[in-house]
DOTITI-139019 format. One record per residue (C-alpha): x, y, z; residue in three letters; residue number from 1. Coordinates in steps of 0.1 Angstrom, whole numbers. Example, Ala and Ser with C-alpha at 12.3 -4.5 7.8 and 13.67 -1.06 7.14 Angstrom:
# residues 2
+-------+-------+-------+---------+-----+
!    c1 !    c2 !    c3 ! residuo ! num !
+-------+-------+-------+---------+-----+
!   123 !   -45 !    78 !     ALA !   1 !
!   137 !   -11 !    71 !     SER !   2 !
+-------+-------+-------+---------+-----+
***
This chain:
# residues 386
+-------+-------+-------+---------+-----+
!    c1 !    c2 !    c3 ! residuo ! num !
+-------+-------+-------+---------+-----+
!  1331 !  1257 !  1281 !     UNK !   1 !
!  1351 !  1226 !  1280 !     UNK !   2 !
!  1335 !  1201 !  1253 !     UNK !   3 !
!  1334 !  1166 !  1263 !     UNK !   4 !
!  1359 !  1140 !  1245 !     UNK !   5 !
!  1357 !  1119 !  1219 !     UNK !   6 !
!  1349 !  1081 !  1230 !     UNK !   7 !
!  1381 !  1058 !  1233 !     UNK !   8 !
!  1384 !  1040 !  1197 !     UNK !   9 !
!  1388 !  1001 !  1199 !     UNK !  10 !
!  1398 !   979 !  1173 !     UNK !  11 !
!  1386 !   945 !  1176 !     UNK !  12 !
!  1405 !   922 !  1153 !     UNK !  13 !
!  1391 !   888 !  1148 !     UNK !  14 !
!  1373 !   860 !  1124 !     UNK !  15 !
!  1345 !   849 !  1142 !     UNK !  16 !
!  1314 !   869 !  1143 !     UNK !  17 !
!  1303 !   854 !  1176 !     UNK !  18 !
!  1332 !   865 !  1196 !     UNK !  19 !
!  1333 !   900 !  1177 !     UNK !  20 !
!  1294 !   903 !  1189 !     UNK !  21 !
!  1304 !   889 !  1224 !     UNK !  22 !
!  1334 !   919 !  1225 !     UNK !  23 !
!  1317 !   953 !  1208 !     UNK !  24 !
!  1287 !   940 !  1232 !     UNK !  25 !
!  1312 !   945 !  1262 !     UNK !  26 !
!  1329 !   979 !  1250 !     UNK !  27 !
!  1296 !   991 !  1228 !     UNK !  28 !
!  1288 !  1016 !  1261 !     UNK !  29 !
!  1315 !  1029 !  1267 !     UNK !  30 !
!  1339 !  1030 !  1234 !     UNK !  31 !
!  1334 !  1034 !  1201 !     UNK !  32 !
!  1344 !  1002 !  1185 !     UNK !  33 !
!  1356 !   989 !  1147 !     UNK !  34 !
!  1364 !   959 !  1132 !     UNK !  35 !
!  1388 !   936 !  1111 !     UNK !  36 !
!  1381 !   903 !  1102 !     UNK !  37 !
!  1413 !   898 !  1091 !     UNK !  38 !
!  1453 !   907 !  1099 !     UNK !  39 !
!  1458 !   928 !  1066 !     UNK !  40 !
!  1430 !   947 !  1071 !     UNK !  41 !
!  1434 !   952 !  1108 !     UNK !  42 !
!  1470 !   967 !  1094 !     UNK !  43 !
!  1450 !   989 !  1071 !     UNK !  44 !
!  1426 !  1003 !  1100 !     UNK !  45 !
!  1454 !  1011 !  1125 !     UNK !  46 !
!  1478 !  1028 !  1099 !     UNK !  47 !
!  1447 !  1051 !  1091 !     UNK !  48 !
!  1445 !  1085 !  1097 !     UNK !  49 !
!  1422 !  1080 !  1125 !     UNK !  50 !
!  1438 !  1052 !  1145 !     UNK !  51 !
!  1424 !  1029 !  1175 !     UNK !  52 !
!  1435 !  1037 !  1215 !     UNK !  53 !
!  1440 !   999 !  1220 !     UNK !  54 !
!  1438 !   970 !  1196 !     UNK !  55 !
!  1415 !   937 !  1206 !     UNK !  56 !
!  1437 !   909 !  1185 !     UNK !  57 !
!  1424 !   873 !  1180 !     UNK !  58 !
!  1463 !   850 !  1176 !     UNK !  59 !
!  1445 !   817 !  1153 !     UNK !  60 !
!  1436 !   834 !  1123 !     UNK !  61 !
!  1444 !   825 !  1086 !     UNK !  62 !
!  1468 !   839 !  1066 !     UNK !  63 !
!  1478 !   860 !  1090 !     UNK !  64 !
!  1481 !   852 !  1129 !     UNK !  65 !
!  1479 !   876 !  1153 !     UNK !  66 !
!  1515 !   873 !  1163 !     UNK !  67 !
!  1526 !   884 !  1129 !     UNK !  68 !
!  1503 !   908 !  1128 !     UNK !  69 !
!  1519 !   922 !  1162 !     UNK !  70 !
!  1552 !   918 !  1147 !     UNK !  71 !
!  1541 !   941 !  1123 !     UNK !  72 !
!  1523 !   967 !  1144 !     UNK !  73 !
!  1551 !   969 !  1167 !     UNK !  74 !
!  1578 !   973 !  1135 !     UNK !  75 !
!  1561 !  1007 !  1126 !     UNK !  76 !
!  1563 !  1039 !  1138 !     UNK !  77 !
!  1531 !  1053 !  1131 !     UNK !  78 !
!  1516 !  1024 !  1154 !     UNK !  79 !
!  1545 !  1009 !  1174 !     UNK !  80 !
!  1531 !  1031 !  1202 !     UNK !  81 !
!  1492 !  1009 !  1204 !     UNK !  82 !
!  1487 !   986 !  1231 !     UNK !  83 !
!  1477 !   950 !  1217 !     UNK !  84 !
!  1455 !   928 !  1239 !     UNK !  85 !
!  1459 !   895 !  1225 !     UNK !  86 !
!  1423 !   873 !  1225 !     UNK !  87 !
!  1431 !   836 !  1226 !     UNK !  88 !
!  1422 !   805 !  1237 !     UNK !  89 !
!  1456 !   792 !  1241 !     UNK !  90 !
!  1465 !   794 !  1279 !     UNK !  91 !
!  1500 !   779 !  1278 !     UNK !  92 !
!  1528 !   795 !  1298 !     UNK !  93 !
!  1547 !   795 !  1259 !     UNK !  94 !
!  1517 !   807 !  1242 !     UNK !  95 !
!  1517 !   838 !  1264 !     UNK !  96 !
!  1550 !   844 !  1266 !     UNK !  97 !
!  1554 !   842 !  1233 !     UNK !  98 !
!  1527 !   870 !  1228 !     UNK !  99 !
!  1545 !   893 !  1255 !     UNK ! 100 !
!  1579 !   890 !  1233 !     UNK ! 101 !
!  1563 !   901 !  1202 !     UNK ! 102 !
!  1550 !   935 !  1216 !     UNK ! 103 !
!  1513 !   921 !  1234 !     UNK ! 104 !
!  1504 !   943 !  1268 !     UNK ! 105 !
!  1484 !   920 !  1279 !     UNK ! 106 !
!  1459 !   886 !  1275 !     UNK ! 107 !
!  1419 !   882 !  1271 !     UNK ! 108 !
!  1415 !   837 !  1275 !     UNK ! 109 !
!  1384 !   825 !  1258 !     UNK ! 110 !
!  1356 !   825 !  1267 !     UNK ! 111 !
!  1352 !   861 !  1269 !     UNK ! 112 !
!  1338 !   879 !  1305 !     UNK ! 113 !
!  1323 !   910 !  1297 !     UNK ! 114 !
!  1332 !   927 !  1328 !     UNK ! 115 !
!  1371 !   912 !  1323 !     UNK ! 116 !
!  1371 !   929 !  1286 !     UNK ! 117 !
!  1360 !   960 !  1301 !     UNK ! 118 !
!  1382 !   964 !  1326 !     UNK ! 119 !
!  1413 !   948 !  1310 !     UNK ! 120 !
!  1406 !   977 !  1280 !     UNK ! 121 !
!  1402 !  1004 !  1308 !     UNK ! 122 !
!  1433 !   994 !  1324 !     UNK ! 123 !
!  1459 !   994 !  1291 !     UNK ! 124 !
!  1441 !  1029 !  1279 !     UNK ! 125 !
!  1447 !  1042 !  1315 !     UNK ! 126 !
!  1482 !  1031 !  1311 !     UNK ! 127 !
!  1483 !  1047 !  1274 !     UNK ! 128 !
!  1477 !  1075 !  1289 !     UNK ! 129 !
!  1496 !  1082 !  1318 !     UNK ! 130 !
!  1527 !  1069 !  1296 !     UNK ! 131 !
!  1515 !  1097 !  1270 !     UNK ! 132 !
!  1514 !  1119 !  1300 !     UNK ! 133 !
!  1549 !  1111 !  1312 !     UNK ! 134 !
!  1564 !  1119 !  1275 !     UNK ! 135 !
!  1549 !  1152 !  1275 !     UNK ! 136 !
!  1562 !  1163 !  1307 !     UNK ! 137 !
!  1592 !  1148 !  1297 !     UNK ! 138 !
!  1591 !  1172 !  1267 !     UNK ! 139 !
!  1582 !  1199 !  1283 !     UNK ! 140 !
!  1613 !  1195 !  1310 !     UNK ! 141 !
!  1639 !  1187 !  1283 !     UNK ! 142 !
!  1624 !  1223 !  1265 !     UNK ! 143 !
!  1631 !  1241 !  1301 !     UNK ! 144 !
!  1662 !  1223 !  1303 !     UNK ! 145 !
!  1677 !  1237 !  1274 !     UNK ! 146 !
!  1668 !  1271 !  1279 !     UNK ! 147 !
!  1683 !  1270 !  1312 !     UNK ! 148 !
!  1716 !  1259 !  1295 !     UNK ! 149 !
!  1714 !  1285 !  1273 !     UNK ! 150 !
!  1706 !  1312 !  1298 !     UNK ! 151 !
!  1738 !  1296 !  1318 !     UNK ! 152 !
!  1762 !  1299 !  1289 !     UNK ! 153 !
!  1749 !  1331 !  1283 !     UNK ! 154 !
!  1761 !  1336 !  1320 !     UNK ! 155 !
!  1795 !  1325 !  1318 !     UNK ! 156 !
!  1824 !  1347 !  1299 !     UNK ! 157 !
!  1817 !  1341 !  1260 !     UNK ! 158 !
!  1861 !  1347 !  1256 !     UNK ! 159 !
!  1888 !  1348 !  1278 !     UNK ! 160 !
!  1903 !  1384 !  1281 !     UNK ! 161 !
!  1932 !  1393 !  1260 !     UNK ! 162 !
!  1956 !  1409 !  1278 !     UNK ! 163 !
!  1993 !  1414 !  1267 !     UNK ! 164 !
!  2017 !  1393 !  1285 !     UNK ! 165 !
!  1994 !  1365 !  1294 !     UNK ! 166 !
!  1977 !  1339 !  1276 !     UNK ! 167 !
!  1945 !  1325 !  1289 !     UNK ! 168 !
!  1923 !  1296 !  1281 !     UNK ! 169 !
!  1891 !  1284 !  1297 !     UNK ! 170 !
!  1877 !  1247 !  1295 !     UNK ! 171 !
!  1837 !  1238 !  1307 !     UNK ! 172 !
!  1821 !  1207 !  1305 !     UNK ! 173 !
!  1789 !  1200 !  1323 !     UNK ! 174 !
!  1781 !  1168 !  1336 !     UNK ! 175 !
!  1742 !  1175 !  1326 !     UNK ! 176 !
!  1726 !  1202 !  1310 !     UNK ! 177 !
!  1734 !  1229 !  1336 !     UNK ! 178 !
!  1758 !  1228 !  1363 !     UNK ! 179 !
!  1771 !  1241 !  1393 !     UNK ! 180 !
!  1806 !  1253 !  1379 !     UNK ! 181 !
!  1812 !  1293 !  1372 !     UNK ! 182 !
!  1842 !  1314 !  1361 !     UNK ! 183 !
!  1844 !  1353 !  1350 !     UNK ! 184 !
!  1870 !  1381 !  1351 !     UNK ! 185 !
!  1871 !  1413 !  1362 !     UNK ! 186 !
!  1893 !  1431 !  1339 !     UNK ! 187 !
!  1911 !  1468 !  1349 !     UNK ! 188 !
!  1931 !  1475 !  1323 !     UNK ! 189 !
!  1951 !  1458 !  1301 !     UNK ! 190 !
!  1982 !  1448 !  1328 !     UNK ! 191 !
!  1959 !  1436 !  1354 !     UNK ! 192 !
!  1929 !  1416 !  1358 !     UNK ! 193 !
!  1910 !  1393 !  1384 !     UNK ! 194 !
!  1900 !  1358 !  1381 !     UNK ! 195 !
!  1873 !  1337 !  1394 !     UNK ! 196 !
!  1862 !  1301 !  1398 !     UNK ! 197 !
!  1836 !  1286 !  1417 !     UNK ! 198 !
!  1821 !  1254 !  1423 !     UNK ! 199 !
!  1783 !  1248 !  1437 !     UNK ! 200 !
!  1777 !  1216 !  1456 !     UNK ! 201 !
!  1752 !  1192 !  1438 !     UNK ! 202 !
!  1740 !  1192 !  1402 !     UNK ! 203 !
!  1715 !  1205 !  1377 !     UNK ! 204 !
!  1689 !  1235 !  1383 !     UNK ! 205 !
!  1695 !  1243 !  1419 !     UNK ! 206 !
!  1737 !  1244 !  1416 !     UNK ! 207 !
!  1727 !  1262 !  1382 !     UNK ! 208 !
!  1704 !  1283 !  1398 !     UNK ! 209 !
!  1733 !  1294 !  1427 !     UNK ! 210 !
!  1759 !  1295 !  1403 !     UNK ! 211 !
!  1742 !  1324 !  1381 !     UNK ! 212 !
!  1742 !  1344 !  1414 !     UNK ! 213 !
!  1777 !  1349 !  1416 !     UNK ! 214 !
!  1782 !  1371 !  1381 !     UNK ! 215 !
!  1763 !  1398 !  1399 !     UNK ! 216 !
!  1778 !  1392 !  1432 !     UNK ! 217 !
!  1816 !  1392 !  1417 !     UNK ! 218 !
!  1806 !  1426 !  1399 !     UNK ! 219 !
!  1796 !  1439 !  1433 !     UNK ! 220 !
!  1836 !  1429 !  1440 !     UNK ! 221 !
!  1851 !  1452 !  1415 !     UNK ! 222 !
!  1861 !  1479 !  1438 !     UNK ! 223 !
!  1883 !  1452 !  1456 !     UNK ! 224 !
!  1896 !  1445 !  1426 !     UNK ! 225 !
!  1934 !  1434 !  1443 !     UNK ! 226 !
!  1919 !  1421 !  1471 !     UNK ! 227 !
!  1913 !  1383 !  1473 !     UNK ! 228 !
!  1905 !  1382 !  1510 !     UNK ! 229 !
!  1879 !  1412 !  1503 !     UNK ! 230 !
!  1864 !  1395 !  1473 !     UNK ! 231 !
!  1854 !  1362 !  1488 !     UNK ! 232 !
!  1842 !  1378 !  1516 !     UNK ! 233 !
!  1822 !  1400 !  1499 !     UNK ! 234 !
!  1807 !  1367 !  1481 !     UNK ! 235 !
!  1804 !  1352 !  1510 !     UNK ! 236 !
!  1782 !  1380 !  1520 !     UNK ! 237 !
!  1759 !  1380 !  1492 !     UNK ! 238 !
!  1756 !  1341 !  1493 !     UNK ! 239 !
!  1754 !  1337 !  1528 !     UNK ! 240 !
!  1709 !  1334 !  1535 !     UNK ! 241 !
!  1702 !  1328 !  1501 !     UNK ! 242 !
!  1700 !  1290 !  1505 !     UNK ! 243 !
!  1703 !  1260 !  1533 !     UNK ! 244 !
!  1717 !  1231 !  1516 !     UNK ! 245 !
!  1745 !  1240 !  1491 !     UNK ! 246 !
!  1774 !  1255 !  1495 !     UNK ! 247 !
!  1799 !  1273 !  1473 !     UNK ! 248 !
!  1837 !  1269 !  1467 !     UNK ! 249 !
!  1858 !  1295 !  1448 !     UNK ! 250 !
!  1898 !  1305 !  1438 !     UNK ! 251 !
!  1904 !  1342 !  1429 !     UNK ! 252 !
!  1936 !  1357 !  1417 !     UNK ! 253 !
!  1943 !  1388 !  1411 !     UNK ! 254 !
!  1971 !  1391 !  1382 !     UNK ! 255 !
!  1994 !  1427 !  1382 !     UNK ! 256 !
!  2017 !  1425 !  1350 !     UNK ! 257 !
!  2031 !  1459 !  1360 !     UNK ! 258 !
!  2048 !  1446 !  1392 !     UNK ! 259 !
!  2052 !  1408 !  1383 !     UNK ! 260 !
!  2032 !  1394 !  1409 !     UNK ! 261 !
!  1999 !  1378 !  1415 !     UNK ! 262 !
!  1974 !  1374 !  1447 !     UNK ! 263 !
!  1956 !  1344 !  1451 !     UNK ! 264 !
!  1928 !  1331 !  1477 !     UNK ! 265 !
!  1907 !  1307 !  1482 !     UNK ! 266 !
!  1874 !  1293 !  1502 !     UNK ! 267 !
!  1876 !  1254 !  1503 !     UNK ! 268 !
!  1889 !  1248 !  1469 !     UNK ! 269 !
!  1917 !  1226 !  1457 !     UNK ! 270 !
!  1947 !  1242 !  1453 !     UNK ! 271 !
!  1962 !  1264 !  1427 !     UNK ! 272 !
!  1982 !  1248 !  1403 !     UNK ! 273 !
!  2018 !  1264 !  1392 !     UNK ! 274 !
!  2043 !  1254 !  1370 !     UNK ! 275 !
!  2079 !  1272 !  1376 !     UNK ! 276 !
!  2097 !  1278 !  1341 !     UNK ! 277 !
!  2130 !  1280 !  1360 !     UNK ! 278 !
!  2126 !  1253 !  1381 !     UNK ! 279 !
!  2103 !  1229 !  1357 !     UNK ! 280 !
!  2085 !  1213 !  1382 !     UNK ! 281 !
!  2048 !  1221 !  1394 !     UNK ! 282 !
!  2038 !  1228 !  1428 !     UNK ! 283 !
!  2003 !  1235 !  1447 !     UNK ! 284 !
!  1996 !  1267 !  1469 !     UNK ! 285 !
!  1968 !  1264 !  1490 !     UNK ! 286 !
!  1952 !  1293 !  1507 !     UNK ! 287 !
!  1916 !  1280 !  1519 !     UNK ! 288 !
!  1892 !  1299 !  1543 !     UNK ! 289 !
!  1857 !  1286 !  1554 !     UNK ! 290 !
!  1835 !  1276 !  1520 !     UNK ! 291 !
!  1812 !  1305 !  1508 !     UNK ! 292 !
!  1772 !  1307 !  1515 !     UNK ! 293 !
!  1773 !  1292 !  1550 !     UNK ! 294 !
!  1791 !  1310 !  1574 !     UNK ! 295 !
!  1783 !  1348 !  1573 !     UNK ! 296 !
!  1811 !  1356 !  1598 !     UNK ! 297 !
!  1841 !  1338 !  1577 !     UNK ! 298 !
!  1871 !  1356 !  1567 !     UNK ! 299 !
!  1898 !  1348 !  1542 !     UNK ! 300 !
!  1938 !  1360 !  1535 !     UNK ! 301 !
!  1955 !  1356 !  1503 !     UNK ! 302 !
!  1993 !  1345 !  1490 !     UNK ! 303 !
!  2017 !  1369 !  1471 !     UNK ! 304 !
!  2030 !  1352 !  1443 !     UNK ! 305 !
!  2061 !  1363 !  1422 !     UNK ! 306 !
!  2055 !  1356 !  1383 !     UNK ! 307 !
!  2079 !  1353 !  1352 !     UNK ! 308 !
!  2078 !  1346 !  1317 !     UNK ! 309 !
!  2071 !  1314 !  1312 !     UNK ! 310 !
!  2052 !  1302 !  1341 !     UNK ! 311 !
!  2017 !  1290 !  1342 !     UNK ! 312 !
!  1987 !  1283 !  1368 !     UNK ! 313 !
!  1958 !  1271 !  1366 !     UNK ! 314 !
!  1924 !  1271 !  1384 !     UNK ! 315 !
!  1898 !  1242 !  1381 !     UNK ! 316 !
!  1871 !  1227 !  1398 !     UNK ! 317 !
!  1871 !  1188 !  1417 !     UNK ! 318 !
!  1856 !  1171 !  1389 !     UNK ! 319 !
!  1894 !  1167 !  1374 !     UNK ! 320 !
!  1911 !  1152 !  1405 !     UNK ! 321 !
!  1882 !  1136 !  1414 !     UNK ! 322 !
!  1876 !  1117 !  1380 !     UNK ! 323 !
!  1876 !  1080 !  1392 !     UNK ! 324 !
!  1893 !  1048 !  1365 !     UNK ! 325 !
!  1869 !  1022 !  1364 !     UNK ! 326 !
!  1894 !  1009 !  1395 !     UNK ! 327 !
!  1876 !  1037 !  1414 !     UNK ! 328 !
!  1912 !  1053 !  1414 !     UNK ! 329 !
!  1907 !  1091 !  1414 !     UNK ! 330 !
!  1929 !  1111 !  1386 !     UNK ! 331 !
!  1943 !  1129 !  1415 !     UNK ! 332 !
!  1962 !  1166 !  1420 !     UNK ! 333 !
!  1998 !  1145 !  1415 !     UNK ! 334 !
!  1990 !  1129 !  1380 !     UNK ! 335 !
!  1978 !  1165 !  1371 !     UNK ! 336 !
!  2011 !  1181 !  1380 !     UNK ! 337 !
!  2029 !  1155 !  1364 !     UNK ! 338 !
!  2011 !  1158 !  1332 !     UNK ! 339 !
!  2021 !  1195 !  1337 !     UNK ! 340 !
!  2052 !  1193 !  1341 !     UNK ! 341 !
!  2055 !  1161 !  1306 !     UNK ! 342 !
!  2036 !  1185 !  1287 !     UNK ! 343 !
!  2051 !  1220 !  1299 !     UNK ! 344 !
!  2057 !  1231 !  1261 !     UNK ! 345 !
!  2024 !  1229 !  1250 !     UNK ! 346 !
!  2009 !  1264 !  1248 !     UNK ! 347 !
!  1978 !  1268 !  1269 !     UNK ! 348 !
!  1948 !  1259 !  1243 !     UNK ! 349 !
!  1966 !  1227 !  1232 !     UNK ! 350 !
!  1976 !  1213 !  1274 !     UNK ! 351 !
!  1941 !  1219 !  1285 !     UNK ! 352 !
!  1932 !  1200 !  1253 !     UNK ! 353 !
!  1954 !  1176 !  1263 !     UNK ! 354 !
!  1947 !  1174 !  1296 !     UNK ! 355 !
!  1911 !  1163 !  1287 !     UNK ! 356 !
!  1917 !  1138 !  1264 !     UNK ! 357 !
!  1942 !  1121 !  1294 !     UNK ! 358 !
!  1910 !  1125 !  1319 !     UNK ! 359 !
!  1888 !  1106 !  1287 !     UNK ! 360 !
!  1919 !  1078 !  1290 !     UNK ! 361 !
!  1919 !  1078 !  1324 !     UNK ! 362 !
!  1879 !  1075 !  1326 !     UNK ! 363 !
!  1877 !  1048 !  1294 !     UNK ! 364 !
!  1851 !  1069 !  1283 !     UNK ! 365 !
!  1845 !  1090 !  1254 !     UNK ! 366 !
!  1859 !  1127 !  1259 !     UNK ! 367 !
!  1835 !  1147 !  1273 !     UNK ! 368 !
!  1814 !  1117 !  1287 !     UNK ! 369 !
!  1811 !  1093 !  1321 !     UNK ! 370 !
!  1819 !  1121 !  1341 !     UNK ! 371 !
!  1802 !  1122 !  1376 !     UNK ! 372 !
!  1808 !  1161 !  1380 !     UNK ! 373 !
!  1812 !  1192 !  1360 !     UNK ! 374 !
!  1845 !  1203 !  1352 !     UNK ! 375 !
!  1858 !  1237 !  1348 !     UNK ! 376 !
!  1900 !  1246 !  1346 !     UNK ! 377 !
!  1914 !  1282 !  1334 !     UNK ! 378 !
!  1952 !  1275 !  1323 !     UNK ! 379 !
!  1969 !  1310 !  1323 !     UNK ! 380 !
!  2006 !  1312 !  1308 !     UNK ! 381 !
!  2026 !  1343 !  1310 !     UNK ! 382 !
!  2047 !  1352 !  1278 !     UNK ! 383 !
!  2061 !  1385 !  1286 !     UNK ! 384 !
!  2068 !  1406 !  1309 !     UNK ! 385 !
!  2040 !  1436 !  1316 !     UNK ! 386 !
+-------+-------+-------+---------+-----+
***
C-alpha cells in the first residue's frame, strides 16, 4: 500500500495581512501554507528543520527587503536549493532583473490572480522536482560509474611482469571514468612472454564494456603464445558478432630472451616504436592487418625483430600522437621518436614519465587532463642478454 504524500509546504513571506489572506486563499487547497511577517523570521522558518518547497517573498518590507532576504537564502546551504517567487508591485524591467540576479525563479505583480499564484507555484515545484530528479540519477550514474572503473582496473594487469633481462613499464590514463584502452601479458616462463595492446573505438561504457572482453579472449590465445598472426586472429574471432559499431585495434609482441628476438603484429594500430642502442636513432615498424571485430575472414603476419641490450620499444594507443596543441597541431609519431631518441638514457619508468609531462606541455593542460582520448603506452627496455 503506497501512502499518499505530504502536501507541498509554502512559505508566504509578507507584511500585509490582506495580501497574505489573498495568497494562503489561493494555495489553502492544495498546499499547506505558513507565514512570516517579516524577513528575519521568514530566515528562521526556512532554516528549520521542516523547511518550505517554494518561498512566496514580498521585496518592500522594512528592515529587511526581500532582496536581502534572497541574498541571504541563496548564501546558505541548507536553503540555497528553495525556489523564491518574488511578490511585488514593482514591474520595472530593473526591478525584475534585479530580483533574477539575487537568486529569484520567478515574479507574482500585484494585484494578485488566484489562478496565476496557483499555477506559477505549481510550475517552480514541478521544476524543484524534476531538478531533484535529475541530481539523483545523476547520483545514481556517477555510483555505477565508479564501480565500473573499478571493475576495469581490476581488469587490466595490476604490475608489469618481471622478467630478467627486460624492464617494463605501463602508463594508463583515461579520458573519463572507463575507457576503451587495454593491455595484459601472457607470460611463459621467465625468458619469454607476450604483450598486448588494444584500443576500442569511442568512449566510456560501451568501449569499456568491449575492452573487458579481450582479457578472456587473449587467455583463449595462450596456446599461440609465439604467434602474433595466430593471436589476433584468434581475437578477431572472438570479437567478430559481438557488436556493430566499434571496432578494435591491437599490437602484440611476442618477446624470446633465449634467442634475442622478438615477433610483433598488428591490426590497424600505429606502429611499434624502437629505439636502436647501436645506432641511437628510433625507427617505426608497421605490420597492420584488417582492425579486429569486423571482418571475421581477416588474416594477419608478423615481423622478426632482432634485439640487444640496450634497445627499447614501445606500444601505445592514438591518444599520444593524436594529442592536438591548442594550434590543433597533433603531437605526432615524429616528435615521439625524437623525444626518444633526446631522452634515450632515461630508464623506462622515468621516459614514460617524461613523456607525459611533454604531452601535458604540448596540450597546455595539467598532466593527466584536456585529453580528448585515453592513453595507454608500455615502454619495454632490454638490459641483458636472456
Amino acid at each position: 500500500m503506497t501512502l499518499p504524500s505530504a502536501p507541498k509546504s509554502i512559505l508566504i513571506v509578507d507584511d500585509t495581512p490582506i495580501n497574505i489572506g489573498v495568497i494562503s486563499g489561493a494555495l489553502k487547497d492544495s498546499f499547506a501554507t505558513k507565514v512570516a511577517t517579516s524577513g528575519e523570521k521568514a530566515l528562521a522558518i526556512a532554516s528549520g528543520k521542516e523547511k518550505p518547497d517554494l518561498i512566496l517573498l514580498d521585496i518592500l518590507m522594512p528592515e529587511m527587503d526581500g532582496y536581502e532576504v534572497c541574498r541571504r537564502l541563496k548564501a546558505n546551504p541548507d536553503t540555497r536549493d528553495i525556489p523564491v517567487i518574488f511578490l511585488t508591485s514593482q514591474t520595472e524591467a530593473e526591478d525584475e532583473t534585479n530580483g533574477f540576479a539575487v537568486g529569484a525563479v520567478d515574479y507574482i505583480h500585484k494585484p494578485f490572480s488566484a489562478a496565476v499564484v496557483k499555477a506559477r507555484v505549481r510550475t517552480h515545484l514541478m521544476l524543484r522536482e524534476a531538478h531533484a530528479q535529475i541530481a539523483r540519477q545523476l547520483v545514481e550514474i556517477n555510483t555505477e560509474l565508479e564501480m565500473a572503473r573499478q571493475i576495469q582496473l581490476s581488469i587490466l594487469p595490476s604490475s608489469t611482469p618481471k622478467i630478467t633481462g627486460m624492464d617494463i613499464v605501463a602508463r594508463y590514463i583515461p579520458m573519463t571514468s572507463v575507457a576503451g584502452d587495454f593491455y595484459d601479458f601472457i607470460v611463459v616462463d621467465e625468458r619469454h612472454v607476450g604483450i598486448l595492446i588494444a584500443d576500442v573505438s569511442g568512449h566510456g561504457l560501451p568501449a569499456a564494456l568491449i575492452a573487458s572482453m579481450l582479457q578472456v579472449a587473449l587467455t583463449a590465445q595462450a596456446r599461440h603464445v609465439s604467434e602474433p598472426a595466430k593471436v589476433l586472429a584468434g581475437l578477431n574471432q572472438a570479437l567478430c558478432g559481438k557488436f556493430q559499431h566499434n571496432f578494435v585495434t591491437a599490437a602484440y609482441v611476442y618477446v624470446d630472451l633465449e634467442k634475442n628476438i622478438m615477433n610483433y603484429g598488428g591490426a590497424g594500430h600505429p606502429p611499434l616504436l624502437l629505439w636502436r642502442k647501436s645506432t641511437g636513432s628510433a625507427s617505426e615498424l608497421l605490420e597492420n592487418g584488417l582492425v579486429m571485430g569486423q571482418f571475421e575472414e581477416a588474416t594477419y603476419d608478423s615481423l622478426q625483430i632482432s634485439i640487444e641490450p640496450g634497445d627499447r620499444f614501445f606500444l601505445y594507443t592514438d591518444g599520444i600522437l593524436e594529442t592536438a596543441n591548442p594550434a590543433q597541431e597533433e603531437f605526432g609519431t615524429d616528435r615521439f621518436m625524437k623525444f626518444m631518441e633526446t631522452n634515450n638514457k632515461l630508464p623506462a619508468g622515468p621516459f614514460a614519465d617524461a613523456l607525459l609531462l611533454e604531452l601535458a606541455r604540448w596540450l597546455e593542460q595539467p598532466p593527466g587532463e584536456g585529453h580528448k582520448d585515453d592513453i595507454s603506452l608500455l615502454a619495454v627496455d632490454f638490459t641483458t642478454r636472456g
